[in-house]
Backbone as ProteinMPNN parsed JSONL, in Angstrom:
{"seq_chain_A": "XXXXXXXXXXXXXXXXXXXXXXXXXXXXXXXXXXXXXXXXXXXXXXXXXXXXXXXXXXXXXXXXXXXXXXXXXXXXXXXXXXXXXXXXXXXXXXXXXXXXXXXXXXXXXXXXXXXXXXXXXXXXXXXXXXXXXXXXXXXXXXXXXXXXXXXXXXXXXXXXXXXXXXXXXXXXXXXXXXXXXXXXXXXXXXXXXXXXXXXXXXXXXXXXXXXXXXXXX", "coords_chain_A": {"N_chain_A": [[26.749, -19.529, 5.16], [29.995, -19.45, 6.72], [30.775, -17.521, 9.626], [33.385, -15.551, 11.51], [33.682, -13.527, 14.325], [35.422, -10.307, 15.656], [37.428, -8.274, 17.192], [37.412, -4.975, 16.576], [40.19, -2.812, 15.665], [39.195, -0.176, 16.799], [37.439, -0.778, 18.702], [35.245, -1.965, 17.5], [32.976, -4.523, 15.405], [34.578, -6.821, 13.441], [33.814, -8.903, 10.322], [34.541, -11.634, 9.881], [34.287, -14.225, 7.265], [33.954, -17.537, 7.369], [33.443, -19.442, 5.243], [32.776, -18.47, 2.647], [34.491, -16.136, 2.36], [35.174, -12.151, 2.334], [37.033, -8.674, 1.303], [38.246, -8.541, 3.643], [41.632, -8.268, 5.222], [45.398, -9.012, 5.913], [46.094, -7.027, 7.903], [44.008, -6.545, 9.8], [44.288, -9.162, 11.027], [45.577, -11.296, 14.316], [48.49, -10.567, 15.603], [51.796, -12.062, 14.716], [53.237, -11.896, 16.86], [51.573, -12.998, 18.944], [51.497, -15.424, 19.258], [51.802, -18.456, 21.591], [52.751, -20.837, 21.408], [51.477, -23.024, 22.996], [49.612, -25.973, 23.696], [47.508, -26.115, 26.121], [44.558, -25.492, 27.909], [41.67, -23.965, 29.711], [40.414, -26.255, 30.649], [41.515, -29.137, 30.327], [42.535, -32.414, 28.708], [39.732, -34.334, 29.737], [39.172, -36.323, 32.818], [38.397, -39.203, 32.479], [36.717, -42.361, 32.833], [37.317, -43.586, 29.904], [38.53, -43.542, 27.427], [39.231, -40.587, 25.66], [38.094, -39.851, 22.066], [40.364, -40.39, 19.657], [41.343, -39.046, 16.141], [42.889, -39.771, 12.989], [43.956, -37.712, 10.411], [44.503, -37.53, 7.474], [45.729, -35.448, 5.025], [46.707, -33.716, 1.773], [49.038, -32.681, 2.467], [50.212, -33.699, 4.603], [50.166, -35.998, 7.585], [48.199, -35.851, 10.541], [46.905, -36.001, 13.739], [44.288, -35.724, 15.715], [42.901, -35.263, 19.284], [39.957, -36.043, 20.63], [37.03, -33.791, 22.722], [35.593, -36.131, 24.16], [33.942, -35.76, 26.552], [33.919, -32.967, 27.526], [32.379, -31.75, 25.135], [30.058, -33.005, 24.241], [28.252, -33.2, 22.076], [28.908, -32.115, 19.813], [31.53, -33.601, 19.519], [30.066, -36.239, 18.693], [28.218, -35.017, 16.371], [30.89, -34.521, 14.837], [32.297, -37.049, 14.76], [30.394, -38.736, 13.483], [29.698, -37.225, 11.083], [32.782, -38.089, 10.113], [32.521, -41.303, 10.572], [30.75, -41.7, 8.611], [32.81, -40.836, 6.201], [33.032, -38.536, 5.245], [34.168, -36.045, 5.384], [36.43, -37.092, 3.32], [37.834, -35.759, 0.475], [37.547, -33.434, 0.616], [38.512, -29.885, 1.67], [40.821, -27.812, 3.191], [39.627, -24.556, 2.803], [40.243, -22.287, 3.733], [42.863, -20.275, 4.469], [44.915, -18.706, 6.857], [47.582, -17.266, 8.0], [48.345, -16.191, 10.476], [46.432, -16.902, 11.897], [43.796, -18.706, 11.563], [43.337, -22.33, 10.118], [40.688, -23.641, 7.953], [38.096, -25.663, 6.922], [36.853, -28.764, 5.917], [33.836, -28.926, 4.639], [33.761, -27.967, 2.094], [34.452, -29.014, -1.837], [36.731, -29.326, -3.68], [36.749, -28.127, -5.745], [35.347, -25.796, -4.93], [32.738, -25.776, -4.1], [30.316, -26.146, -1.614], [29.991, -29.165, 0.905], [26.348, -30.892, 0.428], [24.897, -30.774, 4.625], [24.024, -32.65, 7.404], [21.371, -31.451, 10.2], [22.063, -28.537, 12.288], [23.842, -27.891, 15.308], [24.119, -27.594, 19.092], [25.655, -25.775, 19.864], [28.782, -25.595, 22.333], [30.749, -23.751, 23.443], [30.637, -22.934, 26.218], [31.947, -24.638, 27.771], [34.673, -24.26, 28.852], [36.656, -24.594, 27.457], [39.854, -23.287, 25.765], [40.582, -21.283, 22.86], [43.085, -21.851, 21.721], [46.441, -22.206, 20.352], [46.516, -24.713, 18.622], [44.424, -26.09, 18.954], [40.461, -27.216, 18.249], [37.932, -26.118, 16.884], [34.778, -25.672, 16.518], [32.829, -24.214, 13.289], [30.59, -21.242, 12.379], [27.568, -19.774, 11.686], [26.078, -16.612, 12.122], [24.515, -16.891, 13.95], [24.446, -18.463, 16.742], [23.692, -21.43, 17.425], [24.743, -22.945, 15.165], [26.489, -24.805, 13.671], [28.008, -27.033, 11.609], [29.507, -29.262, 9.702], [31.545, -28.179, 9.547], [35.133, -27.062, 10.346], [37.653, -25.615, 12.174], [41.113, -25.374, 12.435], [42.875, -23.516, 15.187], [45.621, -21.649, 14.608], [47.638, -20.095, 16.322], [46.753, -18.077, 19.696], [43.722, -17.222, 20.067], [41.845, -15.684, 21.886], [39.559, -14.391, 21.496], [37.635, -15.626, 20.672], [36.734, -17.204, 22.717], [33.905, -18.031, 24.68], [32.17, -15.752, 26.104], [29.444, -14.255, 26.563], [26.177, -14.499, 26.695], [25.441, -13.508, 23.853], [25.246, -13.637, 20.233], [27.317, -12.375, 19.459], [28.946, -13.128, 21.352], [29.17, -15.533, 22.322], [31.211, -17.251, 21.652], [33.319, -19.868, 20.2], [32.706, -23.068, 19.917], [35.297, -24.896, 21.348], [36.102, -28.503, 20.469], [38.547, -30.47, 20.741], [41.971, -30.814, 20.503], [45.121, -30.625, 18.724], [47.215, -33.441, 18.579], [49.452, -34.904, 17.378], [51.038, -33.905, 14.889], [51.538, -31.296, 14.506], [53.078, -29.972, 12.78], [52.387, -30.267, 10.57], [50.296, -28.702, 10.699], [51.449, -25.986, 10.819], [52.691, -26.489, 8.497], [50.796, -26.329, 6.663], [49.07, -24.005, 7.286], [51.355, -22.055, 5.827], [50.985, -22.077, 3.374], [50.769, -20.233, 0.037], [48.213, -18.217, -0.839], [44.885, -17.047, -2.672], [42.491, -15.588, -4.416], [39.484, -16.462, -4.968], [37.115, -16.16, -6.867], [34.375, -15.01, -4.757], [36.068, -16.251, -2.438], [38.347, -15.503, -0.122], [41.988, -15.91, 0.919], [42.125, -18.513, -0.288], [43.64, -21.519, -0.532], [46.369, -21.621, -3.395], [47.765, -23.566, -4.45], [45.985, -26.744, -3.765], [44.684, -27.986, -0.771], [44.567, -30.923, 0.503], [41.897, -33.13, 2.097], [42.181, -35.742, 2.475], [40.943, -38.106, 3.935], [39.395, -38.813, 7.071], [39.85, -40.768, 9.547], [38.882, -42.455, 12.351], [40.964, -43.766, 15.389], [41.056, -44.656, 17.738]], "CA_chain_A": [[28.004, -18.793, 5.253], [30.304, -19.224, 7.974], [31.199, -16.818, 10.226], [33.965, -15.194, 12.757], [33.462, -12.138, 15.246], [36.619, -10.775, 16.099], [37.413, -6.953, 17.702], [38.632, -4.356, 15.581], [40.753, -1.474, 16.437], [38.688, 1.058, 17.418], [36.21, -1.289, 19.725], [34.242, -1.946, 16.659], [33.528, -5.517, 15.275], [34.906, -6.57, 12.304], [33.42, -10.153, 10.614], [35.491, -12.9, 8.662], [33.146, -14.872, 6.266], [35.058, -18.676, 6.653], [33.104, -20.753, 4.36], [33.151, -17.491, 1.676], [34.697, -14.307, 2.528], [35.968, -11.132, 1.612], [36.769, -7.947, 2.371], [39.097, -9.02, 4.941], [42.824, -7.966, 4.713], [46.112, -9.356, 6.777], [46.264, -6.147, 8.8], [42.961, -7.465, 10.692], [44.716, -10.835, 11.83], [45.97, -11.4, 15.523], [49.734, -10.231, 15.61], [52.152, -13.283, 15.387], [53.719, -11.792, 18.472], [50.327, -13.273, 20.12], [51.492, -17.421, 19.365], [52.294, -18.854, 22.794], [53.107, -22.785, 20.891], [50.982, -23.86, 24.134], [48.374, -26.707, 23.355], [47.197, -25.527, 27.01], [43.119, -25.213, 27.549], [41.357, -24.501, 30.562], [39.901, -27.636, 30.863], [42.412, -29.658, 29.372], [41.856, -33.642, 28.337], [39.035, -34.542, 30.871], [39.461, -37.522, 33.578], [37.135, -39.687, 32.23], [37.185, -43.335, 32.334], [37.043, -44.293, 28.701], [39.42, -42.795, 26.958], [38.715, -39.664, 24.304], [38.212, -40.521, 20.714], [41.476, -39.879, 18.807], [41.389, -39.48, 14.557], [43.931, -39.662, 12.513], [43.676, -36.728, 9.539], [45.2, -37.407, 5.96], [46.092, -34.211, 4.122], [47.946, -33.855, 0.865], [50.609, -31.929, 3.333], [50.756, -34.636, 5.934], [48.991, -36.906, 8.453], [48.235, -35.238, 12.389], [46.111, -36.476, 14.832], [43.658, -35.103, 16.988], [41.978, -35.912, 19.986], [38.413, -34.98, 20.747], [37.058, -34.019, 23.966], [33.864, -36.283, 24.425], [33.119, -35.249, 28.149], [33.599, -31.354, 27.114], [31.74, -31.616, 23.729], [29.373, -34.519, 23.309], [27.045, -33.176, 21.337], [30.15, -31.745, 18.952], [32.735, -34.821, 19.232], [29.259, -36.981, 18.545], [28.506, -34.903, 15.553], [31.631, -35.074, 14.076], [32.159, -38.797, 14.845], [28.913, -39.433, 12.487], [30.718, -37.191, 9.511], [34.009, -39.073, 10.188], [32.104, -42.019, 9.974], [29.712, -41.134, 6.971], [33.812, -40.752, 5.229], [32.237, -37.128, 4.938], [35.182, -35.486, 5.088], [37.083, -37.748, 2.147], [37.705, -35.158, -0.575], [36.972, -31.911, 1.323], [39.626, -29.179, 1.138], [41.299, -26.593, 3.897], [39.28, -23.692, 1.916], [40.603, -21.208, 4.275], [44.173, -20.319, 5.048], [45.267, -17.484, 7.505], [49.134, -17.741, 8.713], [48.296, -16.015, 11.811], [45.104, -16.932, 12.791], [43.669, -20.43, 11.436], [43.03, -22.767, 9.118], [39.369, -24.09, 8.691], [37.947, -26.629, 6.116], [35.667, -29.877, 6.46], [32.932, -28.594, 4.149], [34.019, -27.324, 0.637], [35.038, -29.176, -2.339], [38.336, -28.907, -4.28], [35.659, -27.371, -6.879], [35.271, -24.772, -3.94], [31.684, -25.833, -3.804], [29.679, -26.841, -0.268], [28.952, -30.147, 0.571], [24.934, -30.613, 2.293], [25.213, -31.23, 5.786], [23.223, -32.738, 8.285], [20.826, -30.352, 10.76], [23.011, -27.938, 12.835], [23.823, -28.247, 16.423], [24.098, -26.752, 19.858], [27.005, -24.578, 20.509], [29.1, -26.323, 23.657], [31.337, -23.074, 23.827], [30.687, -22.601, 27.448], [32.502, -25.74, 28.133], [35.471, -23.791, 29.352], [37.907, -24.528, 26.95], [39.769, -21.785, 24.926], [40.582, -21.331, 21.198], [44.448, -21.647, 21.866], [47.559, -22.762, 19.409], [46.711, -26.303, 18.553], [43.25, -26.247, 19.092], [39.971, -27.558, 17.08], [36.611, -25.478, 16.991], [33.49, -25.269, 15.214], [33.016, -22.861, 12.112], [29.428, -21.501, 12.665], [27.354, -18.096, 11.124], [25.97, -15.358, 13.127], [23.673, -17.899, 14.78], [24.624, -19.391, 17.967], [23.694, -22.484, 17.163], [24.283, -22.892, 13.874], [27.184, -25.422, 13.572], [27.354, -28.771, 10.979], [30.255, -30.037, 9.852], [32.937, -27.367, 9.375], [35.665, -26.803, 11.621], [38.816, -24.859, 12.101], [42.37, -25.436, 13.511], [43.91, -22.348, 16.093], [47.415, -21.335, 14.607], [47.916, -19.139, 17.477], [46.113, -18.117, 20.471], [42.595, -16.118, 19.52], [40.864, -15.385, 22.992], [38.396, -13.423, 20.581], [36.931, -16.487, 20.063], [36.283, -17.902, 23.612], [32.75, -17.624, 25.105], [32.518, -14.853, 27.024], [28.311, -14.248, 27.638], [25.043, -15.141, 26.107], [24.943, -12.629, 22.495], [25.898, -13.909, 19.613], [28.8, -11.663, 19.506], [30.075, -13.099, 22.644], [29.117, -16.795, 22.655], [32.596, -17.778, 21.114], [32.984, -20.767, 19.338], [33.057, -24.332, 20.437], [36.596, -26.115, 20.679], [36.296, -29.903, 21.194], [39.544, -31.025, 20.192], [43.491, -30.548, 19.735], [45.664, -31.809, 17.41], [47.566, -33.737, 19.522], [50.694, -35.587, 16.986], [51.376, -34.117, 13.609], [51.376, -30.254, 15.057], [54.224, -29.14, 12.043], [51.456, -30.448, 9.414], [49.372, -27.76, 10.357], [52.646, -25.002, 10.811], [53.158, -26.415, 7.12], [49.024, -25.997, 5.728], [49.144, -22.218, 7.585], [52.441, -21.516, 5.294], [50.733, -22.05, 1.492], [50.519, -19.229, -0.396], [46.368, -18.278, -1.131], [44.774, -16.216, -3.24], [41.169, -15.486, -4.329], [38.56, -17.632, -5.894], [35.273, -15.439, -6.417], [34.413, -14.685, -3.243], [36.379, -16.503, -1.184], [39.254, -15.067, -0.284], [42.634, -16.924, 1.208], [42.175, -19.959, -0.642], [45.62, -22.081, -1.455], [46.794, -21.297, -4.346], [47.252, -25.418, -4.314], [44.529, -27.655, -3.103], [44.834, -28.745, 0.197], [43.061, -31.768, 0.463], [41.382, -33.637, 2.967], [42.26, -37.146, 1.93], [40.638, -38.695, 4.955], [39.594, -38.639, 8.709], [39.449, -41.917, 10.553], [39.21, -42.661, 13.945], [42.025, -44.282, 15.812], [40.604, -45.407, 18.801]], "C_chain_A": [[28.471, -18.812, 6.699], [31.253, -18.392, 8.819], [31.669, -16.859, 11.62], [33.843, -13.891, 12.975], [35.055, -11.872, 15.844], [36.564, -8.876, 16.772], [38.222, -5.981, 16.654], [39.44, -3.027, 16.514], [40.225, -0.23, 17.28], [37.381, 0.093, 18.189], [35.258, -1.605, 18.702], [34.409, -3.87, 16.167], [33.886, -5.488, 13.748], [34.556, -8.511, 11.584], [34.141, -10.762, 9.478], [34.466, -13.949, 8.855], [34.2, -16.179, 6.583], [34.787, -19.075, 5.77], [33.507, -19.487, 2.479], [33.325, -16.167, 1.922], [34.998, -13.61, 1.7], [35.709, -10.021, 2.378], [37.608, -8.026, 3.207], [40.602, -8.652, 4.232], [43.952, -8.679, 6.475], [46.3, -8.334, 7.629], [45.254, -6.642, 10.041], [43.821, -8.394, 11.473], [45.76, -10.079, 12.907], [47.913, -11.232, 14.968], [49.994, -11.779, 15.439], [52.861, -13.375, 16.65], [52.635, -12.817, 19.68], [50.659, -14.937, 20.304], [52.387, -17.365, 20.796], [52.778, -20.361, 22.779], [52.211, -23.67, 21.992], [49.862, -24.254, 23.298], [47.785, -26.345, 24.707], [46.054, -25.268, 26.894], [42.774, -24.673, 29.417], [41.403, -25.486, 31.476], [41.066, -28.158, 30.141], [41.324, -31.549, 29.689], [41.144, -33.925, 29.926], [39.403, -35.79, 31.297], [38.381, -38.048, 33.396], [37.366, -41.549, 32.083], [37.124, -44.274, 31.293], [37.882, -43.123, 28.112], [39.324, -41.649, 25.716], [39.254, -40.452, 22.928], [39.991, -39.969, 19.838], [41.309, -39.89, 17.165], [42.407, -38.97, 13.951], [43.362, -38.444, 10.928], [44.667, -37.026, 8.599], [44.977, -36.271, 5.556], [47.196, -34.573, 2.493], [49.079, -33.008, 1.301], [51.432, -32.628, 4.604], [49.83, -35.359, 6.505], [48.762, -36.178, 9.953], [46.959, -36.136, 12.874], [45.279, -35.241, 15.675], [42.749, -35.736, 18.209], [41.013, -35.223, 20.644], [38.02, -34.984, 21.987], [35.386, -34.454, 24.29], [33.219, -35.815, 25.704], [32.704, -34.037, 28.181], [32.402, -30.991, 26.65], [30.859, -32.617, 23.852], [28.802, -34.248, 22.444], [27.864, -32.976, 20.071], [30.791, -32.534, 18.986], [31.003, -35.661, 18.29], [28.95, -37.081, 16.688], [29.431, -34.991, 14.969], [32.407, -36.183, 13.926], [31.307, -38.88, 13.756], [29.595, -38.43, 11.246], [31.682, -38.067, 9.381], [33.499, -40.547, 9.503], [31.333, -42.602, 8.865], [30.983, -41.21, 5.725], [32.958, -38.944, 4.131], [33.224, -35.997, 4.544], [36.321, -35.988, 4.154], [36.994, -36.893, 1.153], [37.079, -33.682, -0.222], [38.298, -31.327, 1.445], [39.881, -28.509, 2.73], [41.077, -25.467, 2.634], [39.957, -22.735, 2.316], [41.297, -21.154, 5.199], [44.519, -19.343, 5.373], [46.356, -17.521, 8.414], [49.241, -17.25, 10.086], [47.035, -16.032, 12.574], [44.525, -18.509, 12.841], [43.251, -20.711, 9.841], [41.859, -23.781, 8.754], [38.871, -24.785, 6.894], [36.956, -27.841, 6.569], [33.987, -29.637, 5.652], [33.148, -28.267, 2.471], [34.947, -28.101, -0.174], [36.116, -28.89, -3.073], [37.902, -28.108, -5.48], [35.315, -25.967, -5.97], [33.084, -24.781, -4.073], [30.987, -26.822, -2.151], [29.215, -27.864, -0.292], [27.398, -29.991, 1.527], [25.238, -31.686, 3.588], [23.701, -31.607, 6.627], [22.847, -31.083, 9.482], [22.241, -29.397, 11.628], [22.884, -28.318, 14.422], [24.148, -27.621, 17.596], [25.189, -26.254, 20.315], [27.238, -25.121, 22.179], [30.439, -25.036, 23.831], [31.316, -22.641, 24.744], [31.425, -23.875, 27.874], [34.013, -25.564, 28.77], [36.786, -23.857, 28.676], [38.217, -23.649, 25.902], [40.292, -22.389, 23.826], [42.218, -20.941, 21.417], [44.897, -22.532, 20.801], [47.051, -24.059, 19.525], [45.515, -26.719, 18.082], [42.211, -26.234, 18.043], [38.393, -27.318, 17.04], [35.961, -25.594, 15.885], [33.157, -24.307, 14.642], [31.132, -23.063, 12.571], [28.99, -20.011, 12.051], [27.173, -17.344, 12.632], [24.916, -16.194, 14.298], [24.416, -18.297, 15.748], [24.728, -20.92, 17.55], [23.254, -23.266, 15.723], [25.562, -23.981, 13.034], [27.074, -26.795, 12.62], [28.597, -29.411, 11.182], [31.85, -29.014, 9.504], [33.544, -26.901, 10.741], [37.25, -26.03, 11.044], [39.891, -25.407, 13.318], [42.985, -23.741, 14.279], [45.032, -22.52, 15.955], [47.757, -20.523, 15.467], [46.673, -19.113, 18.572], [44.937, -17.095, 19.974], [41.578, -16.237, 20.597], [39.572, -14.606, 22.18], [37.189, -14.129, 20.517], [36.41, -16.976, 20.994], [34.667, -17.262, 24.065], [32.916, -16.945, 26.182], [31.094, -14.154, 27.52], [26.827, -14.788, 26.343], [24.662, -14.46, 24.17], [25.283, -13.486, 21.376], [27.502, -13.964, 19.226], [29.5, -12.455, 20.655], [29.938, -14.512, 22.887], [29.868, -17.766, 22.825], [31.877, -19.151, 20.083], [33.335, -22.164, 19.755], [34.434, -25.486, 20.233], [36.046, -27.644, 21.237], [37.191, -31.059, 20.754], [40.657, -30.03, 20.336], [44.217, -31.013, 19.03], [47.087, -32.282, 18.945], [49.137, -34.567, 18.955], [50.267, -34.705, 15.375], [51.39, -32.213, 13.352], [52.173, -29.45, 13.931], [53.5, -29.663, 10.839], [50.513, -29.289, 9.523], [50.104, -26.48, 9.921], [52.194, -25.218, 8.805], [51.666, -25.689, 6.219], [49.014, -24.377, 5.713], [50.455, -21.473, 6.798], [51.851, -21.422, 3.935], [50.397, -20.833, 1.041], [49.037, -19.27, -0.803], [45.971, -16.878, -1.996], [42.831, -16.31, -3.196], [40.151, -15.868, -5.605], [37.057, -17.039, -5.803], [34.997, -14.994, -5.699], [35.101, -14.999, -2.122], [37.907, -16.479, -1.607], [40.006, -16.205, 0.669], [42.403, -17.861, 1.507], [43.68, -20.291, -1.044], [45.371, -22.535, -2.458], [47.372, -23.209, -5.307], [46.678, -26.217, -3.233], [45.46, -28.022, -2.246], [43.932, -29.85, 0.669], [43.187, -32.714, 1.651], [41.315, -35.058, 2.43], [40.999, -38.123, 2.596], [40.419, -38.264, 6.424], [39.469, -40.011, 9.254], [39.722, -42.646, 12.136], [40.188, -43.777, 14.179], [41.699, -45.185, 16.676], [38.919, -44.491, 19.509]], "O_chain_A": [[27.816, -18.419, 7.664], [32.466, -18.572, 8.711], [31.196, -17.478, 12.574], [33.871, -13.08, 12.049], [35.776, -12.744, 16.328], [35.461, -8.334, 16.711], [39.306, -6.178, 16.104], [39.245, -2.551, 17.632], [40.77, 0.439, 18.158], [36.26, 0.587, 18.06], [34.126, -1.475, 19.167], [35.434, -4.516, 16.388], [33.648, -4.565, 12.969], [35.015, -9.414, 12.283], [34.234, -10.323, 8.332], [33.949, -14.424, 9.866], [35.326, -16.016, 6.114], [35.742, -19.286, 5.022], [34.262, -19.756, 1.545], [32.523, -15.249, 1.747], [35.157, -13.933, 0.523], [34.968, -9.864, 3.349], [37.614, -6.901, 3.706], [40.788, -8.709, 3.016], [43.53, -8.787, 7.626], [46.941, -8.836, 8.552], [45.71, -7.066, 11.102], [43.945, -8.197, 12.682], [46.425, -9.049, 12.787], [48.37, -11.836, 13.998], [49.176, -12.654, 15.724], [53.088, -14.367, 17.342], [52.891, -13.188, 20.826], [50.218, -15.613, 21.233], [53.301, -16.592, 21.082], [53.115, -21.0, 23.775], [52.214, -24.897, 21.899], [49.243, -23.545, 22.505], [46.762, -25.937, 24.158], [45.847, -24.712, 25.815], [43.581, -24.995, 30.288], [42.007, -25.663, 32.535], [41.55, -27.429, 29.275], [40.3, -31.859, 30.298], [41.738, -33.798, 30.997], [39.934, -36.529, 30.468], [37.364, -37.63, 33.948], [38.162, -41.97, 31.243], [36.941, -45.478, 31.476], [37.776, -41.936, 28.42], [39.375, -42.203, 24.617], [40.2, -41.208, 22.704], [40.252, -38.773, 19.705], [41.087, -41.047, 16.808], [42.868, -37.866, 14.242], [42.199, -38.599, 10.555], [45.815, -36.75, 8.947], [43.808, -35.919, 5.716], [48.084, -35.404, 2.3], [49.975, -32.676, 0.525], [52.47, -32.417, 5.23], [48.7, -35.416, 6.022], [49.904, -36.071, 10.4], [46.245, -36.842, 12.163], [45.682, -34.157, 16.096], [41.96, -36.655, 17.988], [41.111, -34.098, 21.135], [38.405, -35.934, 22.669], [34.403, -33.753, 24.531], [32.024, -35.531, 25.78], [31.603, -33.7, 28.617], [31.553, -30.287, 27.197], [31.321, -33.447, 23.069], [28.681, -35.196, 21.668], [27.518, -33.711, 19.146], [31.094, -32.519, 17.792], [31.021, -35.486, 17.072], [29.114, -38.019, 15.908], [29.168, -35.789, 14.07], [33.18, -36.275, 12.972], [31.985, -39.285, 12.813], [30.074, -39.112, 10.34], [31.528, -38.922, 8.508], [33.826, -40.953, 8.388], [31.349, -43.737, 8.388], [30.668, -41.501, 4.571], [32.614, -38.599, 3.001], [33.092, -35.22, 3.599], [37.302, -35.246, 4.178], [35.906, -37.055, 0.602], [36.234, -33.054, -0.859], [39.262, -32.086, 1.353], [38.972, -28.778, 3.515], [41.882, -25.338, 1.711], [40.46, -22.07, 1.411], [41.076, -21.556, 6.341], [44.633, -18.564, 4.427], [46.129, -17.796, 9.592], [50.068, -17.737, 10.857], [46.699, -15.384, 13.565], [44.686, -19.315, 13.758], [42.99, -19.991, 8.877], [42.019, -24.886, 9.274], [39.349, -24.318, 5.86], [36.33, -27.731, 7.623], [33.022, -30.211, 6.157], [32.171, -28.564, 1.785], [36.107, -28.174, 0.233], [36.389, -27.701, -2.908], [38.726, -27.472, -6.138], [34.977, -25.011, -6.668], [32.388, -23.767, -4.11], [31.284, -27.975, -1.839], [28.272, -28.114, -1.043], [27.177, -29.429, 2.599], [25.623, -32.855, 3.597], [22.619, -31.032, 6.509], [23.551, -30.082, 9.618], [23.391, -29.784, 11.422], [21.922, -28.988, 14.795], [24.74, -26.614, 17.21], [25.509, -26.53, 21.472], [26.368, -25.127, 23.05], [31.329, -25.523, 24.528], [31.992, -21.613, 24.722], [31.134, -23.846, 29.07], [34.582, -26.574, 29.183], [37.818, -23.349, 29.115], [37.347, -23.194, 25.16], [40.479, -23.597, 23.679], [42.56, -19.766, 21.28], [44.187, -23.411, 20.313], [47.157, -24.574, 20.638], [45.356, -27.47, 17.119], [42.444, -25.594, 17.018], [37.64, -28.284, 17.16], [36.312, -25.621, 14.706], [33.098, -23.285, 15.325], [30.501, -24.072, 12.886], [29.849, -19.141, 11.911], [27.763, -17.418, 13.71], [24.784, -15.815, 15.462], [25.501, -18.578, 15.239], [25.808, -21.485, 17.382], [22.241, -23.826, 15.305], [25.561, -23.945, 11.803], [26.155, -27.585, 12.833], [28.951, -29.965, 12.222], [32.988, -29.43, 9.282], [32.986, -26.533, 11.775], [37.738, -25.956, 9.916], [39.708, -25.715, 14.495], [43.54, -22.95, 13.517], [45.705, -23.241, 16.692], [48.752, -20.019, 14.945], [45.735, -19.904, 18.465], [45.355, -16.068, 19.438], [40.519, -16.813, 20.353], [38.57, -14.406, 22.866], [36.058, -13.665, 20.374], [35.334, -17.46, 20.642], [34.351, -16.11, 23.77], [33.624, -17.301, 27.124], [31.133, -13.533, 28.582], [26.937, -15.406, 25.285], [23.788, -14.938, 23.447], [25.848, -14.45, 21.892], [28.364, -14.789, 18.923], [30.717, -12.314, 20.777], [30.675, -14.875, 23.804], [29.742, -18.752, 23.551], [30.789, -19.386, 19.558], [34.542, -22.311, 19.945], [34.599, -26.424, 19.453], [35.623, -27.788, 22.385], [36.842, -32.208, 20.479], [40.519, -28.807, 20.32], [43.879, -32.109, 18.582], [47.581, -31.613, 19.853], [49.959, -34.865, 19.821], [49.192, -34.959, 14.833], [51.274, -31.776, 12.207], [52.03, -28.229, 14.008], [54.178, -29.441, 9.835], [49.946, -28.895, 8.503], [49.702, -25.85, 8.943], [51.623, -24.408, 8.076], [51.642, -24.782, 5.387], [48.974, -23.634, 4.733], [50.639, -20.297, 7.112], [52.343, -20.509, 3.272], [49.589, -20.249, 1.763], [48.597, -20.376, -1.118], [46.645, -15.848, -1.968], [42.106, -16.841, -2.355], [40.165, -15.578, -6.801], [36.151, -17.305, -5.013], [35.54, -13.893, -5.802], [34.991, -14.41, -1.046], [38.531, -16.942, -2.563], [39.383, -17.142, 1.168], [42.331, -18.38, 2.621], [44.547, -19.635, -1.62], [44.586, -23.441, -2.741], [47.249, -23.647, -6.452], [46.963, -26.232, -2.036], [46.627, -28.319, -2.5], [42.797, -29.709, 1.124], [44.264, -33.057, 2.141], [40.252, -35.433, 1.934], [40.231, -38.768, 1.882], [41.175, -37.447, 6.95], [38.249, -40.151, 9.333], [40.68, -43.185, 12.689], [40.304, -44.668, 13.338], [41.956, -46.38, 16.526], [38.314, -44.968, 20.469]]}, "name": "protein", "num_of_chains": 1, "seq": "XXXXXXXXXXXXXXXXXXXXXXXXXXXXXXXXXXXXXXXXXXXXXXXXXXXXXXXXXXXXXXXXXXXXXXXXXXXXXXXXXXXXXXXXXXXXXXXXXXXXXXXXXXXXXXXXXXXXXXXXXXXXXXXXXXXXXXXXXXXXXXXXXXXXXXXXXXXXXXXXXXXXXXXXXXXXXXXXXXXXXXXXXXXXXXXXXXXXXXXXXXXXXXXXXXXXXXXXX"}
């Protein structure tokens, strides 16, 4: 089960289940006053001389692009290079749709069942880059380092999420990517109406599917 840490109103935390939640209501989610449209990181694309991986993303809502940040991330671009290339993500859904927060997928069939993933991997959320509008982090539980192959897009800005010290609670969550061309495919995914499928709550109400990922360059 994968999990987000987020702050609640009264200083308390409050936890969104991605892979199967509940429990969770739109009052929780980050204002949309909070979107700043900035793709903007820290760190932004590193000076590296080989150029970051780019993959192109089929959806049944559109095509976008993202580009990954191997100098940031390696251990995270690396892993999800080897799904990409496995065609791991072919037939995997956007399970979980939140119009002001994100939209996260790469693991769960259109059957809303998990696929198995290779071992998990080391959390690169100290890498300085934040969980801003655009942006493409790893879905992970209460573990630290507990990451496979699920990931989430940032529809807005969610500092909640950045690493901020060694706890669980505070580790954040590893971006190593933005979407970098197809930015009104995600606008459109974060618009579907969702409802609730057993446990897991805002699912779309029609499949969003993960046609494809394949690298570009």
């Amino acid at each position: 089960m994968l999990t987000l840490l987020r702050p609640w109103i009264l200083s308390t935390l409050y936890v969104l289940f991605l892979s199967s939640c509940h429990n969770d209501s739109s009052s929780s989610n980050p204002k949309e006053g909070a979107v700043s449209g900035s793709l903007e990181t820290t760190a932004a694309s590193p000076a590296t001389t080989t150029p970051n991986p780019i993959v192109v993303v089929n959806t049944s809502l559109g095509e976008f692009e993202m580009e990954l940040y191997s100098g940031l991330a390696p251990l995270t671009v690396s892993n999800f290079l080897q799904y990409v290339d496995d065609n791991f993500y072919d037939g995997t859904i956007f399970h979980r749709v939140m119009s002001n927060f994100m939209i996260q997928g790469g693991g769960m069939t259109s059957e809303m069942k998990e696929k198995a993933n290779r071992p998990a991997i080391k959390n690169e959320a100290a890498n300085g880059v934040l969980n801003t509008r655009g942006t493409v982090a790893m879905a992970r539980t209460m573990e630290v380092d507990s990451a496979t192959s699920q990931f989430f897009i940032n529809v807005i800005d969610n500092p909640f999420l950045n690493h901020s010290g060694t706890s669980p609670q505070e580790f954040g969550y590893c971006v190593f990517g933005k979407v970098v061309q197809g930015l009104e495919v995600i606008d459109k995914i974060k618009a579907v109406p969702t409802h609730t499928v057993g446990m897991h709550e805002n699912v779309p109400v029609t499949t969003v599917m993960i046609q494809s990922i394949r690298r570009k360059r």
